[in-house]
N, C-alpha and C positions, 0 to 999 in steps of 0.2 A: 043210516047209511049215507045219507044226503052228506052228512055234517061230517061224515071222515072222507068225502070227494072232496069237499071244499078245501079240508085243511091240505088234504095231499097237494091240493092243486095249488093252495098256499106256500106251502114247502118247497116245489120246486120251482114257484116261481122266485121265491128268494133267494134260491140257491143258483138260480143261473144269474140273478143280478150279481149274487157275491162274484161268482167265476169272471163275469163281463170287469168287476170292479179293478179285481185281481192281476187278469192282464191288461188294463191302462196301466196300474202302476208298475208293471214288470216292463213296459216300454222302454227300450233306450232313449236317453236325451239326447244324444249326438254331438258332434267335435266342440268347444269351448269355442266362442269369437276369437276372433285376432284382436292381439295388444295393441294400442295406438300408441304411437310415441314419433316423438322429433327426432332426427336428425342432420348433421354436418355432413358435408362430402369431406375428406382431406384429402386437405394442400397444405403446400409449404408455404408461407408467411414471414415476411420482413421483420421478426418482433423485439424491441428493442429490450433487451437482457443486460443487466449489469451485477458485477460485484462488487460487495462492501467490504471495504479492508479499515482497521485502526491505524493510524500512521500519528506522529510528533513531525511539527513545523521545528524546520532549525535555521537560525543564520547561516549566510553561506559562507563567511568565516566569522569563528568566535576565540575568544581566547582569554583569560584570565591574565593582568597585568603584573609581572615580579620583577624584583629585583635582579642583579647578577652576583651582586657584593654587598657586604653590610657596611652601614653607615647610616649620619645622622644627613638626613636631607633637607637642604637647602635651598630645592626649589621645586614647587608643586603645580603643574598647570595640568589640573583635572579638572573642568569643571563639571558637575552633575550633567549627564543625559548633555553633553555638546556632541558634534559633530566635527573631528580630527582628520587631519589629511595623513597621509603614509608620511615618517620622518619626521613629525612633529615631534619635539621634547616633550615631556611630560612630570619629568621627572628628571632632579641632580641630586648625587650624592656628595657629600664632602669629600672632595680630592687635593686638598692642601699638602698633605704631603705628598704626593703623588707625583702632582706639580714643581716644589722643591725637589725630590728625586731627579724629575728629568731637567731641570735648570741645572742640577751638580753635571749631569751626565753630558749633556750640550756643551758645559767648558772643559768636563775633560775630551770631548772629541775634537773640540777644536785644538787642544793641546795635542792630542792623538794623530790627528791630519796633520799640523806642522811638522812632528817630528816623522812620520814614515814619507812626508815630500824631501827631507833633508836627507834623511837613511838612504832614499831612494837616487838621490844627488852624488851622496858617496861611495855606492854601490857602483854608481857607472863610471866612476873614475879607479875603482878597485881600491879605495880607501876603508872599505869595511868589509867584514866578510858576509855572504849569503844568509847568513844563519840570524845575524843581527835585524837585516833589513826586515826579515822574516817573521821576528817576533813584535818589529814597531808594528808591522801589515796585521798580524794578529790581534794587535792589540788594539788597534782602530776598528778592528769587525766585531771583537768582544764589545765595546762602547756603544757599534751601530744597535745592533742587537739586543741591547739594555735600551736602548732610545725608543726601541719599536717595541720593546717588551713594555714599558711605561704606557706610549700610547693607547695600546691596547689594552689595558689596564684603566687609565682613565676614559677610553672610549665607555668603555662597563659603567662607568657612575652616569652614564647618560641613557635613562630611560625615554624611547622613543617609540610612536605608535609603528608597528609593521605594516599595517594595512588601514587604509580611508577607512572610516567607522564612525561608529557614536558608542561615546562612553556611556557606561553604567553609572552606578551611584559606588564614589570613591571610598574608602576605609577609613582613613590614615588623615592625617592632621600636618600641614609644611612645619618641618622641622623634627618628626617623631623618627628614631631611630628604626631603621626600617632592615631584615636580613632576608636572605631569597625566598623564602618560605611566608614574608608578607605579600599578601593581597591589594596591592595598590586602586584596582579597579577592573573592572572588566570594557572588552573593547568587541565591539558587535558588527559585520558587516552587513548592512538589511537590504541593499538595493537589489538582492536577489534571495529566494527563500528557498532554501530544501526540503523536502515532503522527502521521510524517510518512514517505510511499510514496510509488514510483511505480508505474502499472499498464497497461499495453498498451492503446490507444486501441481495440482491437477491442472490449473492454468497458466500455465507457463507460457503455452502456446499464444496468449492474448496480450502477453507481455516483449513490446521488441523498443531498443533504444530508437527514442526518435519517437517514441508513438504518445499520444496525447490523452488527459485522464484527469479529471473534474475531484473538487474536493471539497469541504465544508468546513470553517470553524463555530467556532462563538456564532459570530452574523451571521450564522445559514444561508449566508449568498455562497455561488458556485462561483469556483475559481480555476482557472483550467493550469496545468502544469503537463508541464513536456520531461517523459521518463531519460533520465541521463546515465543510469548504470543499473546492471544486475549483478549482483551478487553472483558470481558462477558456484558458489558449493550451497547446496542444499542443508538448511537445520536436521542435525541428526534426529534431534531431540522431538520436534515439533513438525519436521516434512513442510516446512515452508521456504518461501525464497524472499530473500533481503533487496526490495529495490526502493532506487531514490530517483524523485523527479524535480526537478526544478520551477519557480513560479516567479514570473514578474514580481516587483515591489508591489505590495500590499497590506491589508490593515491587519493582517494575520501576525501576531507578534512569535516570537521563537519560541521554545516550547512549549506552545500549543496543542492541544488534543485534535488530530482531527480525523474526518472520515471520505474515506477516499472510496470512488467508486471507478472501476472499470470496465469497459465494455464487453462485453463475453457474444456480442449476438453475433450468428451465423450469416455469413452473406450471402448462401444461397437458402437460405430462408430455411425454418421448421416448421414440423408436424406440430398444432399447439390445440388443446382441448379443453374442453370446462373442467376444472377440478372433478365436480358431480358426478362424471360422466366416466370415472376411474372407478372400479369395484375393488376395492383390498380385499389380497389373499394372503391365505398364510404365508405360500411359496412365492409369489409374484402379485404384479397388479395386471389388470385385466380389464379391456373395453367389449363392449360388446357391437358388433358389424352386424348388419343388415344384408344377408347373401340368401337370395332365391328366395326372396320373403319371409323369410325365417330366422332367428339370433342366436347367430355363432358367436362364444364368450373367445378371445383370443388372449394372448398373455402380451404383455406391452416395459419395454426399457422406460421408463422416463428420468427425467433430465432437470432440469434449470425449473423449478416453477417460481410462483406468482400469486400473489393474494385468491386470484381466481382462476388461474387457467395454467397445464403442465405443457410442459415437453415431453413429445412422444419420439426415443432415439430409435426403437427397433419394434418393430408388429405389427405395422399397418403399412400399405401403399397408397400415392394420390389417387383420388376416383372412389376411396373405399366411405361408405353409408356406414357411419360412427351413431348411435344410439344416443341420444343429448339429456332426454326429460321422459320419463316412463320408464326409465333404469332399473326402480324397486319390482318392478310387474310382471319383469320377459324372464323366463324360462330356457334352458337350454334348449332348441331346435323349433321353440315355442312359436306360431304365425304371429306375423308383424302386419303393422299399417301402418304406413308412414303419414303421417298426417300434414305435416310441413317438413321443410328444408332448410335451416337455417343457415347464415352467415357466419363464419369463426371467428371474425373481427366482433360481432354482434354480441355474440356468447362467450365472448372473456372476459367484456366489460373495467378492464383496467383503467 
């Protein structure tokens, strides 16, 4: 009897250990700690923004050198890559006969003037009639007329620079028969260069004549050019706009590749953030704020970014507590700890 006390008293001493065990583990744990993470206040920020456009350097005038009339030329002053004033000769064509043409035509105008000064002599003494005088008169303006027609005709065999320049590397050989369709040389004017681009009509706005814009060739030195025309009709095709700026003399030779960059930044400064600190969504992008110690996920426009750091156009106001570093950890309405504050100049790092 002893021996089945014992064991009862065995039994239920186990069994109220089990029941004690049972409710520890049925204990609640209680709220999860608060997340730690950094945040930025926003503000708006000076931050210097640009865009990249392709553009071709060109002379600011160019022009390929022709003839007006065929012939064998006589006289050749190209030389390789010189430096020509406006009206310089460059070129003559054989005008031999051309020459004899207006020497025939000079004596008969002076025969031409003698007889309508005599017609005209007779006419005021009523010794001819009207009709006569009339036709010496016509006949001396038909002659002037062939004189001027010749001139200009031999003016044509004189090839001459239109504009200050430097020549190219010539064709053509002194003496080779040359017709309008040869290439005598080309004529460059460099003391000023044209930056011709196109730029995406989203920016139009940043583009005004008069305004100033940095460029690059070959030498990857920066070279500033002042814009002198927009294009007023927009690429159907491509939705860009056609503008050209002009640049001091420079080591940038003409058709050059180059890359032009434009100022796009705000002058009342943006909202700018850590890349990191953007959560992609399917429908939008989204930061998360810091509101009553808790993280609210908000939806965010952004804008112009940067190796490191966006523009925020629309979803946040200055003063708002932006989420920077603990991004992966917060929870929607999840407790927060701010742990630090950072600087936004700090955390863009460009």
């Amino acid at each position: 009897m002893n021996r089945y006390f014992f064991l009862s008293v065995a039994w239920m001493v186990l069994l109220l250990a089990s029941c004690k065990s049972g409710k520890q583990d049925a204990a609640p744990s209680g709220p999860p700690p608060p997340v730690n993470v950094d945040v930025i206040v926003a503000e708006k920020v000076i931050f210097p923004q640009s865009v990249e456009a392709n553009g071709t350097a060109l002379a600011n005038e160019s022009l390929e050198i022709h003839p007006e009339v065929s012939g064998r030329l006589v006289l050749l002053n190209v030389p390789d890559g010189a430096h020509v004033s406006a009206g310089t000769v460059l070129a003559k064509i054989n005008d031999q006969d051309l020459q004899a043409q207006l020497a025939k035509s000079k004596v008969q105008l002076s025969l031409a003037e003698k007889t309508e000064e005599r017609q005209r002599k007779l006419l005021a003494i009523n010794a001819i009639n009207q009709s006569d005088y009339d036709l010496a008169l016509s006949n001396l303006d038909a002659i002037k007329a062939d004189i001027q027609l010749l001139d200009a005709q031999i003016e044509k065999t004189l090839i001459k620079a239109p504009f200050s320049g430097q020549l190219g590397l010539r064709n053509i050989s002194p003496g080779a028969f040359v017709t309008p369709s040869t290439i005598i040389a080309t004529l460059q004017q460099t003391d000023k260069i044209k930056i011709d681009f196109t730029i995406p009509e989203s920016y139009a706005g940043f583009i005004k004549k008069g305004g100033k814009l940095s460029f690059t060739a070959t030498d990857t030195l920066q070279h500033i050019a002042v814009i002198e025309a927009i294009d007023p009709q927009v690429d159907l095709s491509t939705r860009n706009i056609k503008v050209r700026a002009i640049a001091a003399k420079n080591d940038v030779q003409p058709g050059a590749f180059v890359k032009v960059y434009i100022d796009v930044s705000s002058p009342s400064g943006s909202f700018m953030v850590p890349s990191n600190a953007i959560i992609p969504d399917a429908t939008a992008n989204k930061l998360i704020l810091v509101r009553n110690g808790k993280g609210e996920f908000v939806k965010v426009t952004t804008g112009y970014r940067t190796a490191n750091s966006v523009e925020i156009k629309e979803g946040i106001e200055a003063g708002d507590s932006i989420v920077v570093m603990g991004v992966l950890f917060v929870k929607k309405g999840a407790d927060l700890k701010v742990k630090s504050v950072k600087k936004v100049q700090d955390m863009m790092g460009n």
